[in-house]
C-alpha positions in Angstrom: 0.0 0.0 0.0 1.9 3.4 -1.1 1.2 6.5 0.5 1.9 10.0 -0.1 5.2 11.2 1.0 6.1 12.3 4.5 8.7 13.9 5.8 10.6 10.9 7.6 10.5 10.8 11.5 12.6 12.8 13.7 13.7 14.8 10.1 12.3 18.5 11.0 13.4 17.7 14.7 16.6 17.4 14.4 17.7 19.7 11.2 15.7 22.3 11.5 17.0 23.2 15.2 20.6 23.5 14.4 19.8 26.8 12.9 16.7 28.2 14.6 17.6 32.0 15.8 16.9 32.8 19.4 14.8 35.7 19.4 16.6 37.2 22.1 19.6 37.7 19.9 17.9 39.2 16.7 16.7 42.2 18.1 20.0 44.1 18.3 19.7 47.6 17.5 17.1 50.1 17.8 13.8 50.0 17.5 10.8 51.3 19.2 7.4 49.7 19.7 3.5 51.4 19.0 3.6 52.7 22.6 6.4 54.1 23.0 7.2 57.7 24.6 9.8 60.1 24.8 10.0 61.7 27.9 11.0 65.2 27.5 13.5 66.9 30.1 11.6 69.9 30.9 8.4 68.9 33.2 6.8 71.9 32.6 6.8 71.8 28.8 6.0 69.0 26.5 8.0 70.1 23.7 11.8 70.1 23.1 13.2 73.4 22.4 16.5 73.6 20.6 17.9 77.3 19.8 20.0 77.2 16.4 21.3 80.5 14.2 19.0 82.6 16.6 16.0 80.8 16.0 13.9 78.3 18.1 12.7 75.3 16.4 10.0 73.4 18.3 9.9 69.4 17.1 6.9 67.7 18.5 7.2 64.3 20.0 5.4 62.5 17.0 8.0 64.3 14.6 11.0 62.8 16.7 9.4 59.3 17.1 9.0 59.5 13.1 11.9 61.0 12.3 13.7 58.3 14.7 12.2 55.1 13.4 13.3 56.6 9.5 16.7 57.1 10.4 17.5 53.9 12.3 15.7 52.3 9.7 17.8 53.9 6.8 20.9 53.1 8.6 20.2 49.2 8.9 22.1 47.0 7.6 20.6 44.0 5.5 22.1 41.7 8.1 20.2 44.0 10.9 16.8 43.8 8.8 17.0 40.2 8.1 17.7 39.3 11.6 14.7 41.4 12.8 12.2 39.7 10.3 13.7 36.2 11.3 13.1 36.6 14.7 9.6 38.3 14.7 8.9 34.8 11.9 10.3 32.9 15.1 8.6 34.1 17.8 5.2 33.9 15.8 5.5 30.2 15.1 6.8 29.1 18.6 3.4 31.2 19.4 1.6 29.1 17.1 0.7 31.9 14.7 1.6 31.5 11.3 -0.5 33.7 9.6 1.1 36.8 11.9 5.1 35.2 10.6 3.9 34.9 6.9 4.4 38.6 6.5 7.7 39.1 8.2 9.1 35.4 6.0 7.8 37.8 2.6 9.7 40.5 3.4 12.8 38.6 4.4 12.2 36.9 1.7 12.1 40.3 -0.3 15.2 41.6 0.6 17.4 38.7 -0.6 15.9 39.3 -3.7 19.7 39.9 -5.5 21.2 36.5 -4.0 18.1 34.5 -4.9 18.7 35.3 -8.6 22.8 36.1 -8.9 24.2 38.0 -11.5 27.5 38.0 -12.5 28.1 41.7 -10.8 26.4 40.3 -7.6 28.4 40.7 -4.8 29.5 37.6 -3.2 27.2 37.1 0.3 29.5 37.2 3.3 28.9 33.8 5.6 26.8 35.7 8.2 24.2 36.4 5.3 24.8 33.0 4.3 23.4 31.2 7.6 20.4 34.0 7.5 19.4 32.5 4.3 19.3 29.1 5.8 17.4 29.7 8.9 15.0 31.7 6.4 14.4 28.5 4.5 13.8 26.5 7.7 11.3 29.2 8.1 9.7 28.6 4.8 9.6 25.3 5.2 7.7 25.0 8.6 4.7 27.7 7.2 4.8 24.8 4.0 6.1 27.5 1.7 7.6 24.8 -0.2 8.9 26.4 -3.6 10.8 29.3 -1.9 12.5 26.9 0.5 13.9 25.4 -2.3 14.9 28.6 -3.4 16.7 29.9 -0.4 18.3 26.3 0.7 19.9 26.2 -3.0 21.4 29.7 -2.4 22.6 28.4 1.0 24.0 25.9 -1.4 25.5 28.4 -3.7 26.8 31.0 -0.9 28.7 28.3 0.6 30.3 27.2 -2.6 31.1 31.0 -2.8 32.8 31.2 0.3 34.4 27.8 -0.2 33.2 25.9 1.6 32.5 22.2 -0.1 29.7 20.0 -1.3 30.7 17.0 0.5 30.7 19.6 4.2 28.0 17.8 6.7 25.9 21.4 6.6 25.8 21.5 3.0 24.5 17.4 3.1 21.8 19.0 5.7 20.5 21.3 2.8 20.3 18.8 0.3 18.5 16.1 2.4 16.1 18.8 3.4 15.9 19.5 -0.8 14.9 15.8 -1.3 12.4 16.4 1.3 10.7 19.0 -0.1 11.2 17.8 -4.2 9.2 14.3 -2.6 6.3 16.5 -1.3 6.2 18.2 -4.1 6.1 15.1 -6.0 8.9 15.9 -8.0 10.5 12.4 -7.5 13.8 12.2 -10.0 15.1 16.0 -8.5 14.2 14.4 -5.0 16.0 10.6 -5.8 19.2 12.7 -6.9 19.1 15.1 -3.5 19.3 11.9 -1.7 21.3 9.7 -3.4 23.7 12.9 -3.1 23.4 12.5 0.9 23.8 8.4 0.8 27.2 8.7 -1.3 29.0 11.9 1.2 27.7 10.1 4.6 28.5 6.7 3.5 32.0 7.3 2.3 32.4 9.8 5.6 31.2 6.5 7.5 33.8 4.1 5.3 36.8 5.4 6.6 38.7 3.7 9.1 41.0 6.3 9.7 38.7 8.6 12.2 35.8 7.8 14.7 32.3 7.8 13.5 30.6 10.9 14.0 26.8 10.5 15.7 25.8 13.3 13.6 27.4 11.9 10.4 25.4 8.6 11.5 21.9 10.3 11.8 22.5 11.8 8.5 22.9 8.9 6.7 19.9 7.1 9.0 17.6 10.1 7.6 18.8 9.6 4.1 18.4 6.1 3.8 14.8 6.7 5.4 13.7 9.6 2.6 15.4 7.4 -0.1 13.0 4.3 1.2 10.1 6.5 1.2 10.4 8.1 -1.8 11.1 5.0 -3.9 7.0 3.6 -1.9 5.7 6.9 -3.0 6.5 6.4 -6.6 5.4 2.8 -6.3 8.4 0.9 -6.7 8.3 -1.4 -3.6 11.2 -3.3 -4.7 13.9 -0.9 -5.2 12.9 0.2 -1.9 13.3 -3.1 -0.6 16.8 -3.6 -2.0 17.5 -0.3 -0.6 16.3 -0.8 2.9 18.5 -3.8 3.2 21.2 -2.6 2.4 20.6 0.8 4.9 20.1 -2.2 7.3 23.3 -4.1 6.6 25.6 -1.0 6.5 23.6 0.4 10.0 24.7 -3.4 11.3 28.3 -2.4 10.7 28.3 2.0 11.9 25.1 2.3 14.0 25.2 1.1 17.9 22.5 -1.3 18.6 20.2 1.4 20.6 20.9 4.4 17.6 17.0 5.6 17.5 17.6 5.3 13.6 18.0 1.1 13.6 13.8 0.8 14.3 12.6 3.3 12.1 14.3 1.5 9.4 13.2 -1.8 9.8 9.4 -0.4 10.3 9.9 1.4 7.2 11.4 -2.5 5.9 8.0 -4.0 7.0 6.2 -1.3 5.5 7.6 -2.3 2.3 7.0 -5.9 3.0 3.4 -5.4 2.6 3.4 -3.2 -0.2 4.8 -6.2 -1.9 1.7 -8.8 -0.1 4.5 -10.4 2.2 2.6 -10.4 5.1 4.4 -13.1 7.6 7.9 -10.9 6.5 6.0 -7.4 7.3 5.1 -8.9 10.6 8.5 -10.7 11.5 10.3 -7.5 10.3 8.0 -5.5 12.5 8.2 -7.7 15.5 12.2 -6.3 15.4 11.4 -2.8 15.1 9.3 -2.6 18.2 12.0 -5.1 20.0 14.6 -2.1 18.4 12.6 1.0 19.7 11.8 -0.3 23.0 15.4 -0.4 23.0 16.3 2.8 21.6 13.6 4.9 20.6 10.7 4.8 22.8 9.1 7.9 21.1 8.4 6.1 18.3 6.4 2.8 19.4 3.4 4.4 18.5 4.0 4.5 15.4 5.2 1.4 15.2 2.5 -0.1 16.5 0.4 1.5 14.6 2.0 -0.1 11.7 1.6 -3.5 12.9 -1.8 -3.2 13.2 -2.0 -2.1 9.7 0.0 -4.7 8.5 -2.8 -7.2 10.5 -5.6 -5.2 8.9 -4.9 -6.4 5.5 -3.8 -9.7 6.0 -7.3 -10.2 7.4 -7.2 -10.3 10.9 -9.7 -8.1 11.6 -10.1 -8.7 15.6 -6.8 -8.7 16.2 -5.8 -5.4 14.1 -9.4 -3.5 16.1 -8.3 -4.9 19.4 -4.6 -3.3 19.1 -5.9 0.0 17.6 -8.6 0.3 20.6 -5.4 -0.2 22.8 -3.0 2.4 21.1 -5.9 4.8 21.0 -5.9 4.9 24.7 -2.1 5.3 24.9 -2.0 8.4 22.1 -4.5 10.1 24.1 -2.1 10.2 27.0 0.8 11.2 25.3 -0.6 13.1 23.1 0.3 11.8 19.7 -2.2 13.6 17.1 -0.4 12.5 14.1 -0.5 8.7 15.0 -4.4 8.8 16.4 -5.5 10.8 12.7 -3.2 7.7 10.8 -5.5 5.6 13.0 -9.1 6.8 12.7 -8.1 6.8 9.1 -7.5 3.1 8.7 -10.0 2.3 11.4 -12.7 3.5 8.5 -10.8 0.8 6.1 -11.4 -1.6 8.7 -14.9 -1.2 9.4 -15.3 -1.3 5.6 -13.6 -4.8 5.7 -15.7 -5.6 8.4 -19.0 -4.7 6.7 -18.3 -6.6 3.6 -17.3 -9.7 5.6 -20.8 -9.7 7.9 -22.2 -9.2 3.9 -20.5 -12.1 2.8 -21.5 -14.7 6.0 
């Protein structure tokens, strides 16, 4: 059964918050806010009065506010401005209000205008720009604005490469598995294969050599990349060169991973996923059997999940009961811990399953 694509578990989690701003940090510089006052010197008049060339000029609060907020804004740097909008965008989504950080992404968005389409006479984007651009995309790509994420991970892509800085470097692998991610949702599938493959090849060579220690984050890299690969080949229907390429993620994670890495069950669910996208039912099971063995050893988080799958994988073998009874039972449990995204994949295939249900009462 192929689905549409999903961003890969623990994905957003762990790439997104390598480069998310802190808010405290952005807003550098002045600025003043809708209520603010100036409070003038002289208690007993509300106006400043400055004598110059023998006359008095009188400048009204509202005129020095104004005139304020023009000049500091004048004098901004793009840095200063893009750091402003990125942290208003921040603290609006952490708020849980998109619609208020859409604005502030657009004009962001606006002002790198020149190093989303380079010219040849475009000035090469210092590094500090460079990482502003990223965290913009991360931006873009939690309010789902898919095509200019693209758009401002690539220039990541491009002002790295400007500043020297290598297509095989681990942050410049980052961009291109969150690339694949993005080209799968879009359901742009070949652009999305080679963004991944691109990730498989620099982690697994990183991973090959024997001459350094493995790095963890080197390891979750090419965990994620497998995953998305795997995914990506159910989601254009081509179970078996997802199989092929889920064992071999598994045989290579059997040699780097440790036997608790968090990746090592998401994996084999993803496996017995593709087990019964091929009708293999017993192997779906079997291989799913491992992954909840795996995760209660390593990645609690996702059992639900899990579970959830081995239910599903019960549900079309036939065995009605059993797949209701352990849905019933992992409703109760999402409710506690309140996983929304694993009770809506639920209800969903709980309507397949009364369906089944119905046209086996039919049949007796």
């Amino acid at each position: 059964m192929c689905t549409k694509y999903k961003i890969p578990t623990l994905a957003l989690s762990r790439l997104l918050v390598r480069t998310q701003p802190k808010v405290s940090n952005v807003f550098s510089g002045r600025s003043y806010s809708k209520n603010v006052r100036l409070v003038c010197p002289y208690k007993e008049n509300k106006y400043q009065r400055r004598e110059s060339c023998g006359q008095t000029r009188v400048l009204g609060v509202s005129t020095l506010v104004a005139a304020s907020v023009f000049g500091s804004f004048l004098n901004e740097s793009k840095e200063d401005k893009l750091k402003k909008r990125i942290g208003m965008c921040t603290m609006h989504l952490h708020q849980a209000e998109p619609h208020l950080a859409k604005p502030h992404f657009q004009e962001a968005f606006e002002l790198l205008k020149d190093d989303l389409s380079r010219k040849r006479d475009t000035p090469i984007p210092n590094l500090k720009i460079v990482y502003l651009i990223d965290q913009l995309g991360n931006i873009a790509l939690q309010l789902e604005c898919y095509r200019e994420a693209i758009e401002l991970y690539m220039a990541t892509v491009n002002g790295f490469a400007l500043n020297g800085i290598e297509r095989s470097n681990r942050t410049v692998t980052e961009l291109f598995l969150k690339i694949g991610q993005i080209y799968a949702i879009l359901g742009e599938f070949k652009l999305a294969e080679m963004s991944f493959l691109h990730c498989v090849g620099v982690t697994t060579l990183e991973l090959s050599r024997d001459d350094q220690p493995k790095n963890p984050k080197v390891i979750t890299l090419a965990g994620l990349a497998y995953e998305g690969l795997g995914k990506l080949y159910l989601s254009m229907n081509h179970p078996e060169n997802a199989l092929n390429m889920y064992q071999h993620a598994l045989q290579f994670a059997d040699t780097i991973f440790q036997p608790d890495d968090p990746q090592i069950p998401v994996l084999l669910n993803d496996l017995a996923t593709v087990y019964e996208a091929l009708n293999d039912y017993d192997q779906a099971l079997e291989t799913v059997e491992k992954a909840i063995s795996a995760a209660k050893l390593g990645n609690r988080a996702a059992l639900p999940s899990i579970m959830c799958n081995k239910a599903t994988i019960l549900l079309f073998k036939g065995e009605l009961e059993t797949a209701r009874n352990l849905y019933e039972e992992l409703i109760e449990t999402c409710k506690k811990i309140y996983d929304y995204e694993t009770l809506r994949e639920i209800k969903a295939n709980m309507k397949i399953l009364e369906e089944k249900e119905g046209l086996r009462e039919m049949s007796n």
